[in-house]
C-alpha atoms as an extended CHARMM CRD file, in Angstrom:
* protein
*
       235  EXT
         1         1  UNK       CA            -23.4570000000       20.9160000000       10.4170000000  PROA      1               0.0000000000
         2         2  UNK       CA            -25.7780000000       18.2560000000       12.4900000000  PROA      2               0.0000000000
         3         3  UNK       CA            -23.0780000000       15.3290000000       11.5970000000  PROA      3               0.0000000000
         4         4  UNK       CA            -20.2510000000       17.6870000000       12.4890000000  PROA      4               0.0000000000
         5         5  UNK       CA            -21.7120000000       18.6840000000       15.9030000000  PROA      5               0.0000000000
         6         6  UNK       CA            -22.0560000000       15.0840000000       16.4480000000  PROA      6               0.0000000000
         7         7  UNK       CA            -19.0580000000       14.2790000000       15.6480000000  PROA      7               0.0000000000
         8         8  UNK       CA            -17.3690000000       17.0770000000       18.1000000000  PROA      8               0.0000000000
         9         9  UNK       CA            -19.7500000000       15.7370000000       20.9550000000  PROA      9               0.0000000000
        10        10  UNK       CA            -18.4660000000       12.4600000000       20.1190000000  PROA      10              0.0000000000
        11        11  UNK       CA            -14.6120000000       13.2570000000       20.1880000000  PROA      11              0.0000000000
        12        12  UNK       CA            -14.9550000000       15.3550000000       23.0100000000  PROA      12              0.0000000000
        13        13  UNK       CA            -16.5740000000       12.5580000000       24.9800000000  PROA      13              0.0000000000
        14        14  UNK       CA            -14.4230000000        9.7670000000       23.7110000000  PROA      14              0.0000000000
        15        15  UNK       CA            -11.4900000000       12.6530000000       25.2380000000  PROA      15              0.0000000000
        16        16  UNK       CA            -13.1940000000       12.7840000000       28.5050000000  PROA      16              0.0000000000
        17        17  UNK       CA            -13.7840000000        8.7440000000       29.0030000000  PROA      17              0.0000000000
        18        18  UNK       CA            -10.3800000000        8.2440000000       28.2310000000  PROA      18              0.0000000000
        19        19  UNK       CA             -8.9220000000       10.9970000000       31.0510000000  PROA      19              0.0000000000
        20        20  UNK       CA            -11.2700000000        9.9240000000       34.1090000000  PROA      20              0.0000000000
        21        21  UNK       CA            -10.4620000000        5.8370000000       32.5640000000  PROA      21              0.0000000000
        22        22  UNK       CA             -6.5010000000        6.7400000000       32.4950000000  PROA      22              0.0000000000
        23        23  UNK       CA             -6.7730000000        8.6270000000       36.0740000000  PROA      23              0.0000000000
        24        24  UNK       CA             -8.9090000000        5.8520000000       37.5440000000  PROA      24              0.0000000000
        25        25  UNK       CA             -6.5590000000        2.7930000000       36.3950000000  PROA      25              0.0000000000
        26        26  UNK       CA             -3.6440000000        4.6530000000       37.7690000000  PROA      26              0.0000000000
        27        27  UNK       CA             -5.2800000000        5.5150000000       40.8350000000  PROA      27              0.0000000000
        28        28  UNK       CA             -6.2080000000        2.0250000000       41.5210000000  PROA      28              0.0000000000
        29        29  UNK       CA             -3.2820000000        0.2570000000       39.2140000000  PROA      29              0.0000000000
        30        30  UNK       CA             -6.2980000000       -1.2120000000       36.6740000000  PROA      30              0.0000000000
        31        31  UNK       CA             -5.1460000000       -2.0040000000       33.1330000000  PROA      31              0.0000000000
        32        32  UNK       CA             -3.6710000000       -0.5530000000       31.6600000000  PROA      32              0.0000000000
        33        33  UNK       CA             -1.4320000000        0.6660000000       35.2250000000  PROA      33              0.0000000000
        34        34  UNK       CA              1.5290000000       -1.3080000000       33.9970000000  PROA      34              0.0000000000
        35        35  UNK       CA              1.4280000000       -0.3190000000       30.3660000000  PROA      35              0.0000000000
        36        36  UNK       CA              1.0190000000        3.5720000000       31.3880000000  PROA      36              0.0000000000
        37        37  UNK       CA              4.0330000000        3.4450000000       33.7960000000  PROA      37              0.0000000000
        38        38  UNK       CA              6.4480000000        1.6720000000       31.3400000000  PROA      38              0.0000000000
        39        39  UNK       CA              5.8520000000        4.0550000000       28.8710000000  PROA      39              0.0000000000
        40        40  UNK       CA              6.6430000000        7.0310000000       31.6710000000  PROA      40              0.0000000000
        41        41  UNK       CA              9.5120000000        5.2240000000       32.6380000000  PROA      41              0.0000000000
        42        42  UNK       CA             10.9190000000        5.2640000000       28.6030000000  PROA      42              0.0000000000
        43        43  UNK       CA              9.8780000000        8.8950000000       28.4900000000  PROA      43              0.0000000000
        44        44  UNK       CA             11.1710000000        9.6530000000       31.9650000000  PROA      44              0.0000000000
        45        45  UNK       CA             13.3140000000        7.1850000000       32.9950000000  PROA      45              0.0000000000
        46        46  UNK       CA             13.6290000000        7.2960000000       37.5060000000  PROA      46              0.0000000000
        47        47  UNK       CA             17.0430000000        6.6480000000       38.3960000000  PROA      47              0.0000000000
        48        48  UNK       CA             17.4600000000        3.4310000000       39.8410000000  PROA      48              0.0000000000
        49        49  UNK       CA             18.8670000000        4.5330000000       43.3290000000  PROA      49              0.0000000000
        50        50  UNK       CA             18.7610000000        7.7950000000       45.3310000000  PROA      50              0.0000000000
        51        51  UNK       CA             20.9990000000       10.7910000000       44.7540000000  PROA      51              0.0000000000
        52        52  UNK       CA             22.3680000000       10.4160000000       48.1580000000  PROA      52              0.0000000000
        53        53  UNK       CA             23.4000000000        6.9870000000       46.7790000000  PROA      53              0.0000000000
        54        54  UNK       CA             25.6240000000        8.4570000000       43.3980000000  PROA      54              0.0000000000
        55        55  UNK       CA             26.8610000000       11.4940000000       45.3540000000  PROA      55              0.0000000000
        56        56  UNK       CA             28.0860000000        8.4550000000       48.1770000000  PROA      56              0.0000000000
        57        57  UNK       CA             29.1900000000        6.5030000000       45.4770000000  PROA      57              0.0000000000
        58        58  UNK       CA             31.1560000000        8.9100000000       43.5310000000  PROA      58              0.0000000000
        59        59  UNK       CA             32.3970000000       10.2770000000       46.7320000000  PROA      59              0.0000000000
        60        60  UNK       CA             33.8650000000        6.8390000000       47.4600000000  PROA      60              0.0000000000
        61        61  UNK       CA             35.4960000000        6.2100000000       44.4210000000  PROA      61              0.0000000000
        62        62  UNK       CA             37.0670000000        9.6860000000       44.2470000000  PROA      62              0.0000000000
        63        63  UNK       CA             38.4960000000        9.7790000000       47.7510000000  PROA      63              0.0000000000
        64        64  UNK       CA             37.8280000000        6.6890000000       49.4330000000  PROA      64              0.0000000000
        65        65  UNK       CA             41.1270000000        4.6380000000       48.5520000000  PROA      65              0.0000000000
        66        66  UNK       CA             43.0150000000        3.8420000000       51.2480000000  PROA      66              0.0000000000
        67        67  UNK       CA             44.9510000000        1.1530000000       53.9150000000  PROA      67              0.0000000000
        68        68  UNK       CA             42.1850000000        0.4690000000       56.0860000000  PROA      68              0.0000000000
        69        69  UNK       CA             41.8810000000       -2.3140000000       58.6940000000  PROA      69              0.0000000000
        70        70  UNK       CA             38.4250000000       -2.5430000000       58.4580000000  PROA      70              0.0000000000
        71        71  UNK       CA             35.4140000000       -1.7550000000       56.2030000000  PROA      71              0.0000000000
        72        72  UNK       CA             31.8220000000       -1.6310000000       56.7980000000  PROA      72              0.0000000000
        73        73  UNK       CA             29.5060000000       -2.4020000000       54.4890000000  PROA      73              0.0000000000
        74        74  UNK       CA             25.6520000000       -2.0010000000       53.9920000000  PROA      74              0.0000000000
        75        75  UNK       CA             22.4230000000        0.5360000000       54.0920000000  PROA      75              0.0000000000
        76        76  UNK       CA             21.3730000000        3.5330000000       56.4160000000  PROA      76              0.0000000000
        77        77  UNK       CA             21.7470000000        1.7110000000       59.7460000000  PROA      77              0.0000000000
        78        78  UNK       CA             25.6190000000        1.0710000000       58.8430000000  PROA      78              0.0000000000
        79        79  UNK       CA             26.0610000000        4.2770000000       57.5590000000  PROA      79              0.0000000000
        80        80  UNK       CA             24.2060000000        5.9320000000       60.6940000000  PROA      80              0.0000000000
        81        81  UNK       CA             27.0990000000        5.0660000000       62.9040000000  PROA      81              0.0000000000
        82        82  UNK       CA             30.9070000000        6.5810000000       63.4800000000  PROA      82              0.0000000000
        83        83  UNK       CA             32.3570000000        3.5960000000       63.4030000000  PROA      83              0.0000000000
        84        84  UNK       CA             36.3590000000        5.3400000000       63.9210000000  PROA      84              0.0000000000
        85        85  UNK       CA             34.9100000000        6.4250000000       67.5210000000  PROA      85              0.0000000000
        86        86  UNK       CA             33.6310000000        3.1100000000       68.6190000000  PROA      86              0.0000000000
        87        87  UNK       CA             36.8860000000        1.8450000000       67.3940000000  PROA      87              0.0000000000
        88        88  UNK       CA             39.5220000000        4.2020000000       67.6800000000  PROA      88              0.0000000000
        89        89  UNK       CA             42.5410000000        2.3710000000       67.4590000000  PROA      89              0.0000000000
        90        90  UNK       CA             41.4920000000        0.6030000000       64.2040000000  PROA      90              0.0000000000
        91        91  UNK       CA             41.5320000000        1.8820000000       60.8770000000  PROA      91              0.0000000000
        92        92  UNK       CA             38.0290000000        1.7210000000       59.4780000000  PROA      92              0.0000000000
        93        93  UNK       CA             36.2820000000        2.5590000000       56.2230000000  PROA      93              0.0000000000
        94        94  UNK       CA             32.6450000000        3.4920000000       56.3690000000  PROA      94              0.0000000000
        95        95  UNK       CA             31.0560000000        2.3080000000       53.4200000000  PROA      95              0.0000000000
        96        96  UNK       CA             27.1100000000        2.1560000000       54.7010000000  PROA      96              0.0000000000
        97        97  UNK       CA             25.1430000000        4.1370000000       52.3050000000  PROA      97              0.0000000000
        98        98  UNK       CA             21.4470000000        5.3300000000       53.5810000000  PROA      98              0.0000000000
        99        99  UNK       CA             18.5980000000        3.0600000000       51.6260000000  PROA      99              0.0000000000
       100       100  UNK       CA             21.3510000000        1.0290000000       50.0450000000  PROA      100             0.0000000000
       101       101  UNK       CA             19.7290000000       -2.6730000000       48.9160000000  PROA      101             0.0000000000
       102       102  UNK       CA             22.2970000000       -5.8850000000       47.6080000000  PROA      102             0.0000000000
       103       103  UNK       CA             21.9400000000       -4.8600000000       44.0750000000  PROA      103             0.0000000000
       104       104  UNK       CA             23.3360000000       -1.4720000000       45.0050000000  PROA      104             0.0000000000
       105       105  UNK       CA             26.4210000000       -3.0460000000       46.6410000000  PROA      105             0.0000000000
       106       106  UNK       CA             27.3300000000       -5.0210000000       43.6180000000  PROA      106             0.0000000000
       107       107  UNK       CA             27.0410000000       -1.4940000000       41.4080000000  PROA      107             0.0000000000
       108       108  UNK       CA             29.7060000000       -0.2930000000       43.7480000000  PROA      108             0.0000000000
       109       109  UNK       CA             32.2680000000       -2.9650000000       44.6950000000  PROA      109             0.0000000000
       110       110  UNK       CA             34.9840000000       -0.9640000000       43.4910000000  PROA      110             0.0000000000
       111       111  UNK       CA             35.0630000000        1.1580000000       46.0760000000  PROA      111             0.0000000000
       112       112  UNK       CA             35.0780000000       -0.8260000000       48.7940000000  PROA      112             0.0000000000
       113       113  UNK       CA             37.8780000000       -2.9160000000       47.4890000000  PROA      113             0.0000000000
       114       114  UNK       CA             40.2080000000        0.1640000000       47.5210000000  PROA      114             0.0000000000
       115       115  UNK       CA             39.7700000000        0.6370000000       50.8900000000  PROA      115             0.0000000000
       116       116  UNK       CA             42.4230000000       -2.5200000000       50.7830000000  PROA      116             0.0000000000
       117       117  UNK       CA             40.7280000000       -3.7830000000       54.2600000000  PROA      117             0.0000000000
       118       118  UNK       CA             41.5390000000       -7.3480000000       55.3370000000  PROA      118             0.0000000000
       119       119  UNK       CA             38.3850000000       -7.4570000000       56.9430000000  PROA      119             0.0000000000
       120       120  UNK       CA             34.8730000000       -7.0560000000       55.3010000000  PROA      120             0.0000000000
       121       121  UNK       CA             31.6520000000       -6.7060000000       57.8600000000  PROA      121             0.0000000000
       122       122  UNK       CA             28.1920000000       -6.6390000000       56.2390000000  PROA      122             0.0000000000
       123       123  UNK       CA             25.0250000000       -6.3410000000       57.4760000000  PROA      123             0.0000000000
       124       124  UNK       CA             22.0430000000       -5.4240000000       54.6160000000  PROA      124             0.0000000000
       125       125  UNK       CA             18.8930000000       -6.3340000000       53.2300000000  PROA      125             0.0000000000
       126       126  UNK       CA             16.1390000000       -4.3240000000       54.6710000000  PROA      126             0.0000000000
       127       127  UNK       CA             15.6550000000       -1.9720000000       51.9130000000  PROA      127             0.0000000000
       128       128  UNK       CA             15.7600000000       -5.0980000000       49.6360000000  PROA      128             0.0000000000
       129       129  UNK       CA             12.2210000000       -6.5570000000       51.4560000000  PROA      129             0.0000000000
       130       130  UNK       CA             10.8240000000       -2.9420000000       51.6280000000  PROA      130             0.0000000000
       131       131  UNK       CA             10.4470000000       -3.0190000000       47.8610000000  PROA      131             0.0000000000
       132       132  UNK       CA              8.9440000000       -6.6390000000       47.6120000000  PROA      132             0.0000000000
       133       133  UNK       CA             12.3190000000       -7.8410000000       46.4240000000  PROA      133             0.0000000000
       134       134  UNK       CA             12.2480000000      -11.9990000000       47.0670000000  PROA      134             0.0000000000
       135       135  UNK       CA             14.4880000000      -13.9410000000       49.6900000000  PROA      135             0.0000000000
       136       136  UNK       CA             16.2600000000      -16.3200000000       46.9690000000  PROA      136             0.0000000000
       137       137  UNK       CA             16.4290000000      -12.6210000000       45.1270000000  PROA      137             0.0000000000
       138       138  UNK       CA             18.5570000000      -11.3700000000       48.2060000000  PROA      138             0.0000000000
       139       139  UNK       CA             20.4910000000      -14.0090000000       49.0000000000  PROA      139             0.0000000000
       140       140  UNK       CA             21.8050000000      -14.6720000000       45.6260000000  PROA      140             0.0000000000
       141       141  UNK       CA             23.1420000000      -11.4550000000       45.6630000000  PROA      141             0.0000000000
       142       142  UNK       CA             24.6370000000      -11.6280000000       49.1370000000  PROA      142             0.0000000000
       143       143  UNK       CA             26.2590000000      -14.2420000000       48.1020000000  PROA      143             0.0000000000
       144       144  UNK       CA             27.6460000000      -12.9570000000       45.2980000000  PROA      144             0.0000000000
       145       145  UNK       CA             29.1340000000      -10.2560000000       47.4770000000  PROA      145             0.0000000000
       146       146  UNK       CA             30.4870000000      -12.1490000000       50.0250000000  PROA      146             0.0000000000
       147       147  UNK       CA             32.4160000000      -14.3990000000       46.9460000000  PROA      147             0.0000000000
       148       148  UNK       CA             33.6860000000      -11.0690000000       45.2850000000  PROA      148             0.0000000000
       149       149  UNK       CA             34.7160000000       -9.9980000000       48.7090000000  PROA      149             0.0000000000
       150       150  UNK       CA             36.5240000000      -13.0810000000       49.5700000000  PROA      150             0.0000000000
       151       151  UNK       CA             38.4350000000      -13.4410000000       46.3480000000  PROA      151             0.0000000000
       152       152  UNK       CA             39.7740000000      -10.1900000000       46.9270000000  PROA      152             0.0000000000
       153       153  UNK       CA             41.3030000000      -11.3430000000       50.2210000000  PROA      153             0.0000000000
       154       154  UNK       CA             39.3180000000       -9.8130000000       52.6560000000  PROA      154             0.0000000000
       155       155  UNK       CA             37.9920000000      -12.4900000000       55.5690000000  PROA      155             0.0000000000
       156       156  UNK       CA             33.9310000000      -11.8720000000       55.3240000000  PROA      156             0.0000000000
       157       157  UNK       CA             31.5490000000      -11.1710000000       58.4320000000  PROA      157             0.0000000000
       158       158  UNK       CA             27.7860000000      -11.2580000000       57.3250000000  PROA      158             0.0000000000
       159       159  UNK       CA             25.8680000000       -9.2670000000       60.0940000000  PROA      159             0.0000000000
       160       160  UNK       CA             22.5670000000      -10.8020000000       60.5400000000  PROA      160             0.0000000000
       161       161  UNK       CA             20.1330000000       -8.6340000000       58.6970000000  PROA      161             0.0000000000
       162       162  UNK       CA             18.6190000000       -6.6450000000       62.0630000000  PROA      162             0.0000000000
       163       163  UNK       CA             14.8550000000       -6.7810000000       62.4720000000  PROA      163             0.0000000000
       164       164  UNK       CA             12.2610000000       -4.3410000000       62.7340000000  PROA      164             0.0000000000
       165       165  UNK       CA             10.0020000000       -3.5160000000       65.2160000000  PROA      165             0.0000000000
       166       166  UNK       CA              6.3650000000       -4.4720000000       65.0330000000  PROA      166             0.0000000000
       167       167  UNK       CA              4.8440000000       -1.4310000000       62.9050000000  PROA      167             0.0000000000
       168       168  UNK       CA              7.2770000000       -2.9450000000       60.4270000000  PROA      168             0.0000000000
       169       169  UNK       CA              7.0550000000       -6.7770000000       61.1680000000  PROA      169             0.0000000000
       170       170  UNK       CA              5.9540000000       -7.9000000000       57.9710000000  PROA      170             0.0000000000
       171       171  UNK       CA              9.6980000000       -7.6850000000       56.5030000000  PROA      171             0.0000000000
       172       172  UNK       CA             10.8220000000       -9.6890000000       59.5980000000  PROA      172             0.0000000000
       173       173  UNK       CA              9.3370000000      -13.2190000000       57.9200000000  PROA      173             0.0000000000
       174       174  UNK       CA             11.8680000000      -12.3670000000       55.3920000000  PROA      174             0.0000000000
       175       175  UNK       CA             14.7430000000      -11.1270000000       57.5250000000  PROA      175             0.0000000000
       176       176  UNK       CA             14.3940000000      -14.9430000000       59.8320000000  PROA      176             0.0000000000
       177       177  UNK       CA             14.4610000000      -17.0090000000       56.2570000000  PROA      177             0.0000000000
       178       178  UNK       CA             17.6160000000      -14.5930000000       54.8070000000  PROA      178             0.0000000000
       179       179  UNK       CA             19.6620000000      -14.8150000000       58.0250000000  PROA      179             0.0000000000
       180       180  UNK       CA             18.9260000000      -18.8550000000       58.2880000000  PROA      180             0.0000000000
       181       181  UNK       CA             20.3220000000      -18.9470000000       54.8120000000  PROA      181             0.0000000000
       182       182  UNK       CA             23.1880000000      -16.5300000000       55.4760000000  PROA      182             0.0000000000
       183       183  UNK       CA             24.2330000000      -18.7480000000       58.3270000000  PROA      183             0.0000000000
       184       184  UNK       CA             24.6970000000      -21.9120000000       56.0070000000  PROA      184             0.0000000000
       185       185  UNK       CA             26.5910000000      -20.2640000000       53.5100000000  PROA      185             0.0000000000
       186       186  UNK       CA             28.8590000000      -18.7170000000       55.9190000000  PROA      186             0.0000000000
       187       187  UNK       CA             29.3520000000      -22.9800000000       57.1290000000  PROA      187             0.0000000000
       188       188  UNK       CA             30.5080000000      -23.7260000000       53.7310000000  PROA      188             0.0000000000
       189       189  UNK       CA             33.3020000000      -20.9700000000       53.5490000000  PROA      189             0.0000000000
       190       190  UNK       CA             35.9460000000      -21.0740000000       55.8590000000  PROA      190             0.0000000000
       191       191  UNK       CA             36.3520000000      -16.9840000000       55.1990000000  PROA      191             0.0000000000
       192       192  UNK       CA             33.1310000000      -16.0200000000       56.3530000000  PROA      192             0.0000000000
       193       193  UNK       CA             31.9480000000      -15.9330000000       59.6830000000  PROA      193             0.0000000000
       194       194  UNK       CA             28.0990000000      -15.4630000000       60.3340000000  PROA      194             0.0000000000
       195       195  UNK       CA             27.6250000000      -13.2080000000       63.3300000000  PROA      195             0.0000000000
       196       196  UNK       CA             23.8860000000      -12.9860000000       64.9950000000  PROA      196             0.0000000000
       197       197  UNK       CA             23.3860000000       -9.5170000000       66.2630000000  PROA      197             0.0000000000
       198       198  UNK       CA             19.6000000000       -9.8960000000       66.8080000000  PROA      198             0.0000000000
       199       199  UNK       CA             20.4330000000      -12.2340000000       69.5740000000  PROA      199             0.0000000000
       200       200  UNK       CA             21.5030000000       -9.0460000000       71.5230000000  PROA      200             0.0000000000
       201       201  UNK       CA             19.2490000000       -6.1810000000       69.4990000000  PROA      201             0.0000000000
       202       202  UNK       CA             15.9850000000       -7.8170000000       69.8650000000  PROA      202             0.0000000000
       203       203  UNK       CA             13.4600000000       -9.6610000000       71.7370000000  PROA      203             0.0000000000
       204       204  UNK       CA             10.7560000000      -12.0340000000       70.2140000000  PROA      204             0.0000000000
       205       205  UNK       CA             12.3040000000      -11.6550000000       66.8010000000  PROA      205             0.0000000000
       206       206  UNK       CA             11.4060000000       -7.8770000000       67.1980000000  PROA      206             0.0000000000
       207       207  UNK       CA             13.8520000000       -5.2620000000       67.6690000000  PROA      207             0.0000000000
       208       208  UNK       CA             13.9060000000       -4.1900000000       70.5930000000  PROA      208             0.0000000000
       209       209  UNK       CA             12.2880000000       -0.6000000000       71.2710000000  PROA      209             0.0000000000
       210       210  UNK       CA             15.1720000000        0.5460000000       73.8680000000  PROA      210             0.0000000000
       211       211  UNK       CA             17.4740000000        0.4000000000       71.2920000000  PROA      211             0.0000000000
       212       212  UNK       CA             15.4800000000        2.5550000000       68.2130000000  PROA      212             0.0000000000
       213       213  UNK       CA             13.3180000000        5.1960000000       67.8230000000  PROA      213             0.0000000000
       214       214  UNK       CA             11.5940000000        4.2650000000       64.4360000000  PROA      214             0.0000000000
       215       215  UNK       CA             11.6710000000        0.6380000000       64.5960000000  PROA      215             0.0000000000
       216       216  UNK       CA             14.4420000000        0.5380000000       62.2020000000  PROA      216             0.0000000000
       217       217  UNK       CA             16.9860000000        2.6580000000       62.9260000000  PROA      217             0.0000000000
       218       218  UNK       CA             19.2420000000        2.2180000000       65.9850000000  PROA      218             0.0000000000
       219       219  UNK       CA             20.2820000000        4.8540000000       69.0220000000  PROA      219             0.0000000000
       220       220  UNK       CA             23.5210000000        5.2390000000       70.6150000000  PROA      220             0.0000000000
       221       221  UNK       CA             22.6460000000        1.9960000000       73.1300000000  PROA      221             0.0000000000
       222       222  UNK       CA             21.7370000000       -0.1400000000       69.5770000000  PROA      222             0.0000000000
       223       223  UNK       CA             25.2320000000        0.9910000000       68.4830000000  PROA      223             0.0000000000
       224       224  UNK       CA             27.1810000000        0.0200000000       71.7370000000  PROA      224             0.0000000000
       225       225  UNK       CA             25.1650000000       -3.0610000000       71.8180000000  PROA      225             0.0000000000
       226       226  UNK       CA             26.5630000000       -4.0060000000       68.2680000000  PROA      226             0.0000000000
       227       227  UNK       CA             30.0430000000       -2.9650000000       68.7350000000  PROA      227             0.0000000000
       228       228  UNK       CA             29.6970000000       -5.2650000000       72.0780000000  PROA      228             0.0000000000
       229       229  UNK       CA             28.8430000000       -7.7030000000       69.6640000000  PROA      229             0.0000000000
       230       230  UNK       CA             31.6300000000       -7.8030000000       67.0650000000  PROA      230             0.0000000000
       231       231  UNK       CA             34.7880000000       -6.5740000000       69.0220000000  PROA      231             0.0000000000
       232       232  UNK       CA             36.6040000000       -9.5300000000       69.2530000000  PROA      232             0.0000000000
       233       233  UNK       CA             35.7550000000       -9.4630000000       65.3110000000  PROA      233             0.0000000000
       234       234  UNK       CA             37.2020000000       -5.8480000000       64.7940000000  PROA      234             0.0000000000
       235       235  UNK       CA             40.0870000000       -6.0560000000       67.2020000000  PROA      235             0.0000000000
């Protein structure tokens, strides 16, 4: 009976070490953090974009074929504007899609080369350096975008990545090293253009706070900025 009551006392505080242990590593991401979420991500696997993104996505490739002028391409800020009303007379697809990153774009290529636009303008990569993702990470992506794009016909225009404002600053070191590599590559392809929208959005490699509300996300004077920006481009 004694050895048996030791033993439950025993079990029961082995039990109890390993909850508070297994709360505490998670808490602060102590071993064995990474061990505990790849097992939850066998047993309960996230998906690997939003639902907003497959219900865009599937959207797109159900409906979204058509002779378009012009197609849009990239995350929330693309998809935040109505891009037929800044350019009325020009046939444009809208294929932003809110928190979209580069890898996201390459899931969903399809769709934007059904659109059957001649001309391709892109402008991502903010999402990408919210989640820690590396520059050379980014850019090889990009660039494999802007290839598939081009070998489908279309003539490329990579957007600058936009910054942020200061509350979100730290992805800016980032955005200045993707858009100086951007810029090269769109040198060395005679189908791309490179088009610097910061140099009217912001100030001090900062976006410029009359033209957001969040620091990331532009107002109606952002937009007419940008489509000040890239007319000649779209018309």
């Amino acid at each position: 009976m004694k050895l048996n009551k030791l033993l439950g006392v025993a079990v029961s505080a082995g039990m109890l070490f390993s909850f508070i242990y297994g709360v505490t590593s998670v808490q602060y991401k102590v071993f064995p953090y990474k061990q505990i979420m790849a097992l939850k991500n066998i047993v309960s696997p996230k998906p690997k974009y939003s639902n907003y993104f497959y219900h865009k996505k599937s959207f797109f490739e159900q409906n979204g074929a058509r002779n378009y002028d012009v197609v849009f391409i990239g995350d929330s800020i693309t998809d935040g504007a109505e891009w037929q009303d800044l350019f009325p007379s020009i046939r444009i697809a809208n294929r932003g899609i809110n928190g979209d990153r580069t890898d996201g774009i390459l899931n969903r290529l399809d769709s934007i080369y059904s659109t059957s636009a001649d001309r391709a303008f892109i402008m991502v990569g903010v999402n990408d350096f919210g989640r820690g993702v590396r520059v050379d990470e980014v850019f090889e992506n990009y660039r494999t975008i802007v290839n598939k794009l081009s070998e489908q016909g279309m003539k490329v225009y990579i957007q600058s990545t936009i910054y942020t404002s200061e509350r979100l600053g730290r992805r800016n070191i980032k955005i200045t090293a993707l858009n100086k590599k951007l810029e090269l590559l769109a040198k060395q392809k005679d189908s791309v253009t490179y088009i610097d929208l910061n140099a009217g959005l912001a100030k001090d490699s900062l976006l410029n706070p009359m033209y957001s509300r969040d620091g990331l996300h532009l107002n109606g004077k952002g937009y007419a900025v940008w489509k000040g920006i890239i007319g000649q481009y779209v018309k």
